[in-house]
N, C-alpha and C positions, 0 to 999 in steps of 0.2 A: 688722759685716757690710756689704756693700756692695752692697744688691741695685739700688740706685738707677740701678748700671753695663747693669743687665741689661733696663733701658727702653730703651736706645739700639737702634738696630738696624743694625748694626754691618755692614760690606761684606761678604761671603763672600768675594766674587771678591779682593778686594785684600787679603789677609791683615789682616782686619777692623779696617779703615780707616772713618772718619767726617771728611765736612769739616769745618774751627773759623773760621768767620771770626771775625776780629779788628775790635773797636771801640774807640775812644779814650772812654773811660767818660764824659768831662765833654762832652764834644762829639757823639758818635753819628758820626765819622768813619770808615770804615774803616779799617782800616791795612792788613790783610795777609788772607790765606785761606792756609791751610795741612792738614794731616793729621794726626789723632790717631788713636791707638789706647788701646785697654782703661789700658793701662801709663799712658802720656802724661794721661791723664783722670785717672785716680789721683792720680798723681801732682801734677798740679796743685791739685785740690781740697784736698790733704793740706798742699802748701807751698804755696798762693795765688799761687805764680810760673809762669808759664803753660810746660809741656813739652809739645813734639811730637814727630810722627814721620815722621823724613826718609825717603821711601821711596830718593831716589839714594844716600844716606849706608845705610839698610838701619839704624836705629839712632835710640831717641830723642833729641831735639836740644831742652836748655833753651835757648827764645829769651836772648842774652845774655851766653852762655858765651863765643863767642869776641869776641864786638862791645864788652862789657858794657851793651848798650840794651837790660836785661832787661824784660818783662813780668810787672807786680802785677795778680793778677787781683785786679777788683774785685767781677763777679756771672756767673754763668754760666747760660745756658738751651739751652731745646733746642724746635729746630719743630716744630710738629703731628704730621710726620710721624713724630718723633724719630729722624731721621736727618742732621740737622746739628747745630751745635753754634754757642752764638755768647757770646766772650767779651769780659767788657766791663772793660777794663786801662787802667793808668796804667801808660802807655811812658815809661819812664826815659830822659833823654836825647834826647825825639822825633823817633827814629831808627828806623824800625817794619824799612824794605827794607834789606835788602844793596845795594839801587844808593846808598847814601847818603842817602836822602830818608826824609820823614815817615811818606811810604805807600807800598804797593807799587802803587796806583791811582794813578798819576799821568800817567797819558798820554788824553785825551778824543779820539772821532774825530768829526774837522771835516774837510768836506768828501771824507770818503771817504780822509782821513788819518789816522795815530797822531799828535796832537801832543802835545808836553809841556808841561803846565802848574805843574810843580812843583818847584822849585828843587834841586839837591843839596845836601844840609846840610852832609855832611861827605864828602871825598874815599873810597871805598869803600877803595884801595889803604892808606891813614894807616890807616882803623877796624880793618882785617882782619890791617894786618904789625905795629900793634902791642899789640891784644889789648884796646881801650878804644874 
């Protein structure tokens, strides 16, 4: 049984949805923020590889599938409120964004600017046309 699902307190409004930030286990880095549901939560706990849920796609998305920069989770919690989610993974590949880079935080505002502080790892177009 799984009542442990039924602590979270899950969106009404957004076809009950929860944010999951993402952390880099050995570093406490972020990588990414993204959206789970009931499914995606499951599921990850069951295969320790982290699944979410794409609301543009309408559909769960294992980080990894098409990149292969999948996420091992390492330990999962939830805040006070119990309305986020925060998982702590070893990124395969330290490749967390679709832009190519480590994290999806890579931009700091300086001086009332987005600048980038974060190199591209890998070409986004290479990762995505051929499945690695």
């Amino acid at each position: 049984m799984q009542n442990w699902l039924n602590t979270i307190h899950w969106d009404s409004n957004d076809n009950g949805l929860v944010p999951a930030i993402t952390q880099d286990y050995k570093t406490g880095h972020v990588l990414m923020m993204a959206w789970i549901n009931r499914e995606a939560l499951c599921l990850t706990a069951a295969e320790q590889r982290v699944t979410y849920w794409s609301r543009s796609r309408g559909k769960l998305w294992r980080k990894g599938e098409q990149s292969g920069y999948m996420q091992i989770l390492r330990e999962m919690r939830i805040d006070c409120d119990a309305d986020v989610v925060i998982f702590q993974v070893e990124q395969i590949g330290d490749i967390a964004c679709h832009t190519g880079r480590y994290s999806c935080f890579y931009r700091v505002l300086e001086n009332n600017t987005w600048k980038t502080v974060e190199p591209v790892l890998k070409d986004p177009n290479t990762i995505y046309s051929t499945g690695t």
